[in-house]
SENU-203909 format. One record per residue: x, y, z of N, C-alpha, C, O in turn. Coordinates in pm, whole numbers, padded with zeros to 5 digits, always signed. Atoms other than C-alpha are relative to their C-alpha. Layout:
BEGIN
XYZXYZXYZXYZ...
//
This chain:
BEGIN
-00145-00019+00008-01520-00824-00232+00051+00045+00136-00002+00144+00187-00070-00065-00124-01295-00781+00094+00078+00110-00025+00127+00138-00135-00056-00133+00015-01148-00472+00164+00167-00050-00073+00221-00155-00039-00140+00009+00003-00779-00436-00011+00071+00132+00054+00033+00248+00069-00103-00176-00059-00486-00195+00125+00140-00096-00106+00173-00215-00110-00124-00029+00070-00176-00148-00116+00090+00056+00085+00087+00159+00152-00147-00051-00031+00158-00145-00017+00075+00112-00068+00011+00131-00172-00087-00035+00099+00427+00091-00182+00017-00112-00145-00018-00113-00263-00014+00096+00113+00538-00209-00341-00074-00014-00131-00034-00002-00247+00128-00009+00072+00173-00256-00474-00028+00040-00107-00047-00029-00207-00024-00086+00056+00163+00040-00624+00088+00058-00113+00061+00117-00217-00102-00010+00123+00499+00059-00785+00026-00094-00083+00122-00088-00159+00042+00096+00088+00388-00245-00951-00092+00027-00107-00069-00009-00223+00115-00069+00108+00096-00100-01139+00041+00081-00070+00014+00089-00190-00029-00148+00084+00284+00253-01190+00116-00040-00094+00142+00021-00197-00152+00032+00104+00603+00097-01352-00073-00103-00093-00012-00114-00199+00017+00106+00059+00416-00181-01498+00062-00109+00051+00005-00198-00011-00073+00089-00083+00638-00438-01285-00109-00145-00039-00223-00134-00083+00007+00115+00040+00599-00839-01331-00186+00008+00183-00175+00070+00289+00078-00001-00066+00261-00880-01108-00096+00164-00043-00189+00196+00030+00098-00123+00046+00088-00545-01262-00128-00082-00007-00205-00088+00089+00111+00045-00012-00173-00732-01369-00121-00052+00063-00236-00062+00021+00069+00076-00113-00297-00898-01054-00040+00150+00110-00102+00132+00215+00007-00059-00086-00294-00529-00908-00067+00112-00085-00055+00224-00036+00066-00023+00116-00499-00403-01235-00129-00048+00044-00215+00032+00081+00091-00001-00034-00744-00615-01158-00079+00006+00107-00199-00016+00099+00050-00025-00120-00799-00548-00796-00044+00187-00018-00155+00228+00019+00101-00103+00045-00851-00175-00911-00100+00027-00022-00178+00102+00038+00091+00006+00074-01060-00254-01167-00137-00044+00068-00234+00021+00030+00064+00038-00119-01285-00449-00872-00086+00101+00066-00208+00114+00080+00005-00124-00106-01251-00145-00658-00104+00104-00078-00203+00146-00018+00036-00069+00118-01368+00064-00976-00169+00004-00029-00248+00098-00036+00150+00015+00035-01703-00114-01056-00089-00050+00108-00203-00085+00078+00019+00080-00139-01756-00252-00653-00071+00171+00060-00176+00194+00120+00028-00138-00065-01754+00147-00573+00085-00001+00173+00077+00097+00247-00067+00001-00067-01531+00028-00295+00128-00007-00021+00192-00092-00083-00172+00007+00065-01179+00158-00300+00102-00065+00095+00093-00099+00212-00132+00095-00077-00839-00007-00226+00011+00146+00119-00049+00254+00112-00025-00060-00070-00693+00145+00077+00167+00040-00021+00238-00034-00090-00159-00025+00010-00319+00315+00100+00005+00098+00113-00061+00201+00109-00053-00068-00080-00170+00445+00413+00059+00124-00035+00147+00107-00120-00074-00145+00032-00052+00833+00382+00140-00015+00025+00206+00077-00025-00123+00013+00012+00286+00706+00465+00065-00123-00121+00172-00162-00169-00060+00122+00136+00301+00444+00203-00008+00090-00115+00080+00086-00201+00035-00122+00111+00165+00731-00031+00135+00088-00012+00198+00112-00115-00106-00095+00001+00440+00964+00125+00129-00100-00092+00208-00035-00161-00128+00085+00005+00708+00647+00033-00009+00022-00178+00072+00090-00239-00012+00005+00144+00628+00612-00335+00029+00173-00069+00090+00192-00174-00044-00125+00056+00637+01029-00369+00119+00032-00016+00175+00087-00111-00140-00041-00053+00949+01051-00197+00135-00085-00107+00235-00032-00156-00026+00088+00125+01070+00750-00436+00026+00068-00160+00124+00094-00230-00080-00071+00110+01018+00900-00717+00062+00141-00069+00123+00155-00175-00065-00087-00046+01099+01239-00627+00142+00002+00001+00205+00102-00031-00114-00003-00061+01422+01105-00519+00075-00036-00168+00182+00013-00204-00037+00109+00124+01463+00882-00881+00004+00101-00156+00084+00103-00249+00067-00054+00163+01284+01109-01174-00019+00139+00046-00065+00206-00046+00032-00135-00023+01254+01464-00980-00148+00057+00035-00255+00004+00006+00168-00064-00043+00953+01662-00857-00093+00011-00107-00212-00005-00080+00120-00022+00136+00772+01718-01208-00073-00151-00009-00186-00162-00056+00036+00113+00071+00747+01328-01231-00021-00029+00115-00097-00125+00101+00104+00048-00125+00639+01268-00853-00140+00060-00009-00247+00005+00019+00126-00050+00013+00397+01521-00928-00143-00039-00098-00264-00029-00079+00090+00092+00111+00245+01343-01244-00013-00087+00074-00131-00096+00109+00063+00137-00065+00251+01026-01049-00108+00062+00117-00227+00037+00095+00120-00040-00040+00050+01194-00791-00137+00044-00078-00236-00025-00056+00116+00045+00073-00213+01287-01020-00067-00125-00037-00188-00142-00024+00035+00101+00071-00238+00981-01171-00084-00072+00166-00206-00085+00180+00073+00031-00160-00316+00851-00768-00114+00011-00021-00189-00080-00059+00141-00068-00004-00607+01071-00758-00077-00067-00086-00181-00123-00051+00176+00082+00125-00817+00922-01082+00042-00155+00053-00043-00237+00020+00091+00131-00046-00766+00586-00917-00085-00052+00098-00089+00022+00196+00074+00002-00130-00994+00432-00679+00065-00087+00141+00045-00203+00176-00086+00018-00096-00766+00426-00386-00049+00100+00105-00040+00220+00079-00022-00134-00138-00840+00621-00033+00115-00025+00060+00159-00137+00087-00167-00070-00052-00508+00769+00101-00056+00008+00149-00130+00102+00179+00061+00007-00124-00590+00672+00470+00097+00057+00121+00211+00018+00145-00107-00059-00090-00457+00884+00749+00103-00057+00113+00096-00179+00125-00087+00113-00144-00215+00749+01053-00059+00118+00109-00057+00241+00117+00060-00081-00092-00378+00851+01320+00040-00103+00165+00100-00210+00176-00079+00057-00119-00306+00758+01683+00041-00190+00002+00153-00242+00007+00061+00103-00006-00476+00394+01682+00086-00094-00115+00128-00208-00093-00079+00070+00114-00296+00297+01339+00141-00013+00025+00202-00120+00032-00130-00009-00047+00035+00443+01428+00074-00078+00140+00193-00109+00145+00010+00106-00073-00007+00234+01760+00069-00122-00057+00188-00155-00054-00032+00117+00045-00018-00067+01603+00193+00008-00112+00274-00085-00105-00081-00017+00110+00269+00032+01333+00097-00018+00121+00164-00120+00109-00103-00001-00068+00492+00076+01620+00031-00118+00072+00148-00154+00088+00026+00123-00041+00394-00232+01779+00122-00129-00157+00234-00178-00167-00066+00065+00148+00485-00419+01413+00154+00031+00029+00234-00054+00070-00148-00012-00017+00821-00226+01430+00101-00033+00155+00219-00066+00148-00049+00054-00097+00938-00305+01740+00003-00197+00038+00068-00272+00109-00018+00174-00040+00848-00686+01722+00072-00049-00130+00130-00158-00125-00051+00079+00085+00970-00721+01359+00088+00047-00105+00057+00166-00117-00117-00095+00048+01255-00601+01135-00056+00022-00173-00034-00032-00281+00052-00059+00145+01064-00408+00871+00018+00116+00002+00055+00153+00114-00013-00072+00020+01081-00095+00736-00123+00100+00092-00231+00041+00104+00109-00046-00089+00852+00133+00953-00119+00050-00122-00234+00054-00078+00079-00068+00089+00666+00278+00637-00074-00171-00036-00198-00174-00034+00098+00115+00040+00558-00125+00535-00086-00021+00177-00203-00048+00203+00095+00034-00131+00467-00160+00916-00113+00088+00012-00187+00051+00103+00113-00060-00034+00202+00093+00902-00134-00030-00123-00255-00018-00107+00140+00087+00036+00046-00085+00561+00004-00116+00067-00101-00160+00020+00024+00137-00098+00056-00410+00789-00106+00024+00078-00200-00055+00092+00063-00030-00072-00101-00207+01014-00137+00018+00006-00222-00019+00088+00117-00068+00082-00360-00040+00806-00099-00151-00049-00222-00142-00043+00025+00151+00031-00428-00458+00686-00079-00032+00100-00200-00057+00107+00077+00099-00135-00477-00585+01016-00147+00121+00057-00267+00094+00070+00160-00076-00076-00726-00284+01165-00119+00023-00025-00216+00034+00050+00083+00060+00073-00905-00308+00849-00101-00116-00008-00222-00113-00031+00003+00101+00033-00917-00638+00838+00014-00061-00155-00028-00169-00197-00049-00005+00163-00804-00624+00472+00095-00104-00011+00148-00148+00091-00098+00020+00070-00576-00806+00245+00084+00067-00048+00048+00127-00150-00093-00029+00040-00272-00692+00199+00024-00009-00168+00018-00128-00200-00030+00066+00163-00201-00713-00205+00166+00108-00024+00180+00226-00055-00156-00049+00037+00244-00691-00226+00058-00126-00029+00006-00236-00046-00114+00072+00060+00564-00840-00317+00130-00065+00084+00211-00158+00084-00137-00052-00109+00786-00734-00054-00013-00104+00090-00113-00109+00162-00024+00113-00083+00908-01060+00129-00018+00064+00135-00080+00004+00223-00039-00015-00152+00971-00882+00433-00181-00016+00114-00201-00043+00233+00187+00059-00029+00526-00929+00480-00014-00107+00077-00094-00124+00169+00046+00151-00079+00577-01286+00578+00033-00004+00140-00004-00102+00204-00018+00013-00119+00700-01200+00903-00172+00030+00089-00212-00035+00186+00113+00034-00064+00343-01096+00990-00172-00100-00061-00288-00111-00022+00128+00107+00079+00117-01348+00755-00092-00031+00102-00212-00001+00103+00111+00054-00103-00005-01510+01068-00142+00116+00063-00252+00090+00112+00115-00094-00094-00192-01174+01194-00042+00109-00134-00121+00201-00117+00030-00071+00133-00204-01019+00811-00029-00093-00123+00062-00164-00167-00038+00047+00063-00380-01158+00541+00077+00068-00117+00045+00181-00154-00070-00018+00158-00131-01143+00209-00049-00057-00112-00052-00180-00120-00008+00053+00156-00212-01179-00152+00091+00057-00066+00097+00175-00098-00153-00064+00033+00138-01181-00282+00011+00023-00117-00029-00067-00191-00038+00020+00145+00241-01061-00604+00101-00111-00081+00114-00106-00203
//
């Protein structure tokens, strides 16, 4: 199995149940019995807290964080080398800076991307995508 990294998007596909859950169910499930976990940038992590923080209040970001933890996901740091590249991404292409650093996290990997979020195809050529 190749490495995967989750977007926000990703993510709030699985946690809401959203149309593509399933396809991001069974890349878990993969991750689960592979013993290799998906990947998620600490700022894509921060995006979905802040999300629903902002939507449902702190009690219900805080349950969704739990729920994080029992899956098999590593919460991967931004560290100079990542954030590099992220800035690179944002400066050449008109994305949100929080998807440019899973782009980022994709390409340094060498991972698949697994999202939804159109705004991806601007780097397909140097990221692969498996789109929801």
């Amino acid at each position: 199995m190749s490495v995967v990294v989750l977007d926000a998007y990703g993510l709030f596909t699985y946690l809401e149940r959203e149309s593509g859950y399933a396809q991001v169910k069974a890349h878990l499930e993969r991750a689960a019995t592979s013993g290799r976990n998906l990947l998620l940038c600490v700022v894509n992590w921060g995006e979905v807290y802040y999300t629903f923080t902002r939507e449902s209040g702190r009690d219900k970001a805080e349950d969704i964080k739990r729920i994080i933890e029992t899956l098999p996901i590593e919460v991967v740091p931004a560290d100079l080398s990542l954030t590099r590249q992220a800035a690179l991404y944002k400066a050449s292409y008109k994305m949100s800076y929080a998807d440019c650093f899973a782009a980022a996290l994709a390409k340094t990997r060498q991972a698949t991307l697994v999202t939804g979020d159109k705004d991806f195809k601007q780097v397909e050529g140097e990221v692969n995508v498996h789109w929801l």
